[in-house]
C-alpha positions as CSV (number, residue, x, y, z in Angstrom):
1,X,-17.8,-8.5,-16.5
2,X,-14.4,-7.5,-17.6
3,X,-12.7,-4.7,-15.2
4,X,-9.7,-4.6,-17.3
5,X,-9.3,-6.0,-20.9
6,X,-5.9,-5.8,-23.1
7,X,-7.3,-5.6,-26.8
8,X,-4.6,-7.3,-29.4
9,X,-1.4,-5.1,-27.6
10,X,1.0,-5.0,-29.2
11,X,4.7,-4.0,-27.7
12,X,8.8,-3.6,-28.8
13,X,11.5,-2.4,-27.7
14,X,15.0,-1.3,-29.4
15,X,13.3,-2.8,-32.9
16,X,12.9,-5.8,-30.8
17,X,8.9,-7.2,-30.7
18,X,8.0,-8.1,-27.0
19,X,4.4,-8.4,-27.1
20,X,2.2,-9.8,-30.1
21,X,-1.3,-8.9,-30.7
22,X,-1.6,-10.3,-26.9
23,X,-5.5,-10.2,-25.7
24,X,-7.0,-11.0,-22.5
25,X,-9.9,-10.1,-19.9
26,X,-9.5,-9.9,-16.6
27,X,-12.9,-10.2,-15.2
28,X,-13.8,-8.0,-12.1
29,X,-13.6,-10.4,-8.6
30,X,-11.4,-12.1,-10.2
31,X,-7.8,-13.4,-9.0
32,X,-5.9,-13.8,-12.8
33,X,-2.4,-15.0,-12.8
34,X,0.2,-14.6,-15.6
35,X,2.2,-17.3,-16.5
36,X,5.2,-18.2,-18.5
37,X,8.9,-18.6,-18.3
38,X,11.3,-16.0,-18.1
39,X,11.5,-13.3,-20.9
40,X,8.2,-13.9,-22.4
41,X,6.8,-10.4,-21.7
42,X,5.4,-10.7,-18.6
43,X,6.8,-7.7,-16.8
44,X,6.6,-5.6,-20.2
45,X,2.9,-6.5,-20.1
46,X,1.9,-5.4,-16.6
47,X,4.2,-2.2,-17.5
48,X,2.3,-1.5,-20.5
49,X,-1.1,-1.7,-18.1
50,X,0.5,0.6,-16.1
51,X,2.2,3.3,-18.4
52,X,5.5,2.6,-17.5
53,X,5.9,1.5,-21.2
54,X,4.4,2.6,-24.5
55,X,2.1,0.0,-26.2
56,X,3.1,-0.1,-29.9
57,X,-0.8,-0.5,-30.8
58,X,-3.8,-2.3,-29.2
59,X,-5.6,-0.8,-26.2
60,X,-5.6,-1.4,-22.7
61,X,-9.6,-0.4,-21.3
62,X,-9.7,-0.2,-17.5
63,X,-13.9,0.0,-16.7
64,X,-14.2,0.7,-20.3
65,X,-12.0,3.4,-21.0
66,X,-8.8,2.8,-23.0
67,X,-5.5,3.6,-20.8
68,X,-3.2,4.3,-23.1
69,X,-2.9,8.2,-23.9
70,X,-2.7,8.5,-19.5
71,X,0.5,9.1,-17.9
72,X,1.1,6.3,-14.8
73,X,-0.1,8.4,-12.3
74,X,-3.5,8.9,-13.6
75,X,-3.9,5.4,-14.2
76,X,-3.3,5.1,-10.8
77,X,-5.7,7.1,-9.6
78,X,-8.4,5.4,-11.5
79,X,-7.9,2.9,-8.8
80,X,-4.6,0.9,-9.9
81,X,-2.4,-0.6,-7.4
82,X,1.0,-1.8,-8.6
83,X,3.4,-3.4,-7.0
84,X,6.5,-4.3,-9.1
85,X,9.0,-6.9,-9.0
86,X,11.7,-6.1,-6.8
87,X,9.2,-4.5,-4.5
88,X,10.9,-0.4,-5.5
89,X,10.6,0.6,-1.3
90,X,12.0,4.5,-0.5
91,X,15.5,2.3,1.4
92,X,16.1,5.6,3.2
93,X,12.2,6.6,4.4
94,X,10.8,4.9,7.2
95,X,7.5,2.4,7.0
96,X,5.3,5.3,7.5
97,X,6.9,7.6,5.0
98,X,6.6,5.0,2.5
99,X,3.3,4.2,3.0
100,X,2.2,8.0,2.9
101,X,4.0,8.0,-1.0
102,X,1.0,6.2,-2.1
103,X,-1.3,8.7,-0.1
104,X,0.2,11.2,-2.2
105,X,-1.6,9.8,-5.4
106,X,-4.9,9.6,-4.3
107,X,-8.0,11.4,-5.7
108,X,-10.2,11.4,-3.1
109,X,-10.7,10.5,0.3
110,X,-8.7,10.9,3.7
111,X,-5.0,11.7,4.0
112,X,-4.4,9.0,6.5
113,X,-3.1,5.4,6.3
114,X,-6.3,3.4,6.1
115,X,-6.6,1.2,8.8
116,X,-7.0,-2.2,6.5
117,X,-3.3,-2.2,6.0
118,X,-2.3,-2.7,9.5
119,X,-4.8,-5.5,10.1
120,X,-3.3,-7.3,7.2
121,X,-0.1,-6.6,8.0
122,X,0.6,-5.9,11.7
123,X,4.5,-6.3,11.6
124,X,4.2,-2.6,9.4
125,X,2.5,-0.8,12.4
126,X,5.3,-2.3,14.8
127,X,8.1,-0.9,12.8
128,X,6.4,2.6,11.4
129,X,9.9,4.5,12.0
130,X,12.2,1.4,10.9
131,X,13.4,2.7,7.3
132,X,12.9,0.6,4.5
133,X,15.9,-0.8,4.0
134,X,16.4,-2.3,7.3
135,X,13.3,-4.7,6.6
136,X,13.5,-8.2,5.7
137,X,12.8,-8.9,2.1
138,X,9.8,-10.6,3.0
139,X,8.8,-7.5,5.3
140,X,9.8,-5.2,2.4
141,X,7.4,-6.7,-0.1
142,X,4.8,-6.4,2.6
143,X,5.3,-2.8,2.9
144,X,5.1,-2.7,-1.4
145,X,1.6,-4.4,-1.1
146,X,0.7,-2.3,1.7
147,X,1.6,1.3,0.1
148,X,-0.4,0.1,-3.2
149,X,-3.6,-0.4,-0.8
150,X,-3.2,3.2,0.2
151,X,-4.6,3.8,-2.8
152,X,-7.6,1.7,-1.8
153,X,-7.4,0.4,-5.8
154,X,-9.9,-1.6,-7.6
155,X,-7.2,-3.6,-9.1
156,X,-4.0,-4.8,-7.5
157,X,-1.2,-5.9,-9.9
158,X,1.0,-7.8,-8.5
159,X,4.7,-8.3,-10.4
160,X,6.0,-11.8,-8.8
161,X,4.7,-11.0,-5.1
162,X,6.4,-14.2,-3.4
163,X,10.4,-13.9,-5.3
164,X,13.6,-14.6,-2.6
165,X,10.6,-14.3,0.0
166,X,11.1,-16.8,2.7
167,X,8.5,-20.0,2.4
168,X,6.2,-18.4,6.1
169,X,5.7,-15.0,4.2
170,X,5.0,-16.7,0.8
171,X,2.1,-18.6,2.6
172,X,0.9,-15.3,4.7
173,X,1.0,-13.3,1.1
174,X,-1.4,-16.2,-0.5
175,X,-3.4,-15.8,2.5
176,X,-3.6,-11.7,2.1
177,X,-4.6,-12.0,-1.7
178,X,-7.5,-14.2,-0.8
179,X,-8.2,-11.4,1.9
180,X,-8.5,-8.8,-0.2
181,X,-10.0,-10.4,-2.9
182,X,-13.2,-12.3,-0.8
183,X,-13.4,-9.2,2.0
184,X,-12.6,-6.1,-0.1
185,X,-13.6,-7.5,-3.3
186,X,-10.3,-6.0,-4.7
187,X,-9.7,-7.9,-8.4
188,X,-6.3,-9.2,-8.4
189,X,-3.4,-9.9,-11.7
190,X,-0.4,-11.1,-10.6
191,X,2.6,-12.7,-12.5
192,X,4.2,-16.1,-10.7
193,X,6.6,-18.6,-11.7
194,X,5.8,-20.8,-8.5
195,X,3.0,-23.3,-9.8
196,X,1.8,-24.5,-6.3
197,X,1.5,-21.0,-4.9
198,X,-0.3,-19.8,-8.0
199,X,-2.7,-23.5,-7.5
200,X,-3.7,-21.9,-4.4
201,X,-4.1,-18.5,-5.0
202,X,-5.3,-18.1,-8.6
203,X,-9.0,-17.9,-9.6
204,X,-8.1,-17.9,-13.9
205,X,-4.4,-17.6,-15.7
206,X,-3.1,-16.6,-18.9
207,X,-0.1,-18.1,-20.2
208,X,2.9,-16.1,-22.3
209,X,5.4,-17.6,-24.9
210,X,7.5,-15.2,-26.4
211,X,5.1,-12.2,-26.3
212,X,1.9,-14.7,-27.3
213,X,-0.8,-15.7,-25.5
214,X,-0.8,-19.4,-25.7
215,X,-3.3,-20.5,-23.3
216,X,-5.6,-19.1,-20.7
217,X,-9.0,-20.1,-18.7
218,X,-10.2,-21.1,-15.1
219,X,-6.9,-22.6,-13.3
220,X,-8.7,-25.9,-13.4
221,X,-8.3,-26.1,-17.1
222,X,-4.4,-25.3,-16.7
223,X,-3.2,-29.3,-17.8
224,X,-0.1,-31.3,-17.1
225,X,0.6,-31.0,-20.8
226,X,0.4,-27.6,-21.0
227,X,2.5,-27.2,-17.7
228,X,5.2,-28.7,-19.6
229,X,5.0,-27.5,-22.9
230,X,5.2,-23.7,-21.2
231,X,6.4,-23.8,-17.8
232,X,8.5,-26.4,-17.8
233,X,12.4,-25.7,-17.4
């Protein structure tokens, strides 16, 4: 069963097209990865998921309701994490502060930080009154993923989770995906442009080429020849 599904979207941008009639299902459990090389609408798509961007037509249905007339925040609270690339900490609030942000946005349920955030990601509970900034990038983008899990969403969206992250925190970040998805049960979409972390990680994928889908299925079905037709530099 789908939990989200993007119904012939359509985007543009300065009378520029981005997206084209692009259609896809991301089924619930699953762990989907977007693929494609850089400027093929990617971002614009998870930003159109999210309401960061108008969709130009098309629908985006989250449990089976269609996204697209709510503001951000309220998609969030449906249960939509989103971490975006770049990671967007607070540089000048501390861990906790920036973890209590995505308290904020919660509909229901306790005020505090759920516990599940420091067990994935003990480093955060060492360095609660560290600001933001002063983190590693690595330690930054696990602060990103942990203030989306405040939300306790359904669905995590991930905008390229493992970019200038050093190669130990790219493998613990795999490993925390898999986490949440086989212990939580928490769906995961995520954009990567490293193939072997996305081998490792990745349940299905969809592939983007200038605003199309081209491709998409189980990541066993993801072949050599389309690797290089699409991904290759």
């Amino acid at each position: 069963m789908s939990l989200l599904a993007i119904e012939s979207l359509n985007q543009s941008y300065g009378g520029s097209d981005i997206l084209w009639d692009v259609t896809l299902d991301v089924p619930e459990g699953s762990r989907t990865c977007l693929m494609g090389r850089n400027g093929m609408g990617k971002t614009t798509l998870l930003k159109c998921i999210m309401g960061l961007l108008p969709a130009t037509s098309g629908a985006v249905m989250f449990e089976g309701a269609n996204l697209c007339a709510l503001p951000a925040e309220a998609r969030a609270r449906l249960g939509i994490g989103y971490v975006p690339q770049g990671r967007d900490i607070f540089p000048q609030l501390t861990v906790e502060e920036n973890l209590r942000v995505g308290l904020g946005i919660r509909k229901h349920g306790p005020r505090t930080i759920p516990a599940r955030i420091f067990e994935l990601f003990p480093v955060l509970k060492q360095m609660l009154r560290r600001r933001g900034g002063d983190l590693s990038g690595g330690q930054q983008q696990q602060l990103a993923i942990g203030r989306a899990l405040a939300l306790e969403p359904k669905l995590l969206i991930l905008d390229e989770p493992t970019e200038g992250i050093q190669p130990n925190i790219v493998h613990e970040i795999g490993d925390i995906i898999l986490r949440l998805n086989r212990d939580a049960g928490v769906t995961i979409l995520f954009v990567e442009q490293k193939l072997p972390f996305a081998r490792r990680v990745a349940s299905e994928f969809y592939l983007l080429d200038k605003g199309h889908r081209v491709a998409g299925g189980s990541f066993s079905e993801l072949t050599a020849d389309v690797v290089r037709e699409h991904l290759s530099v």
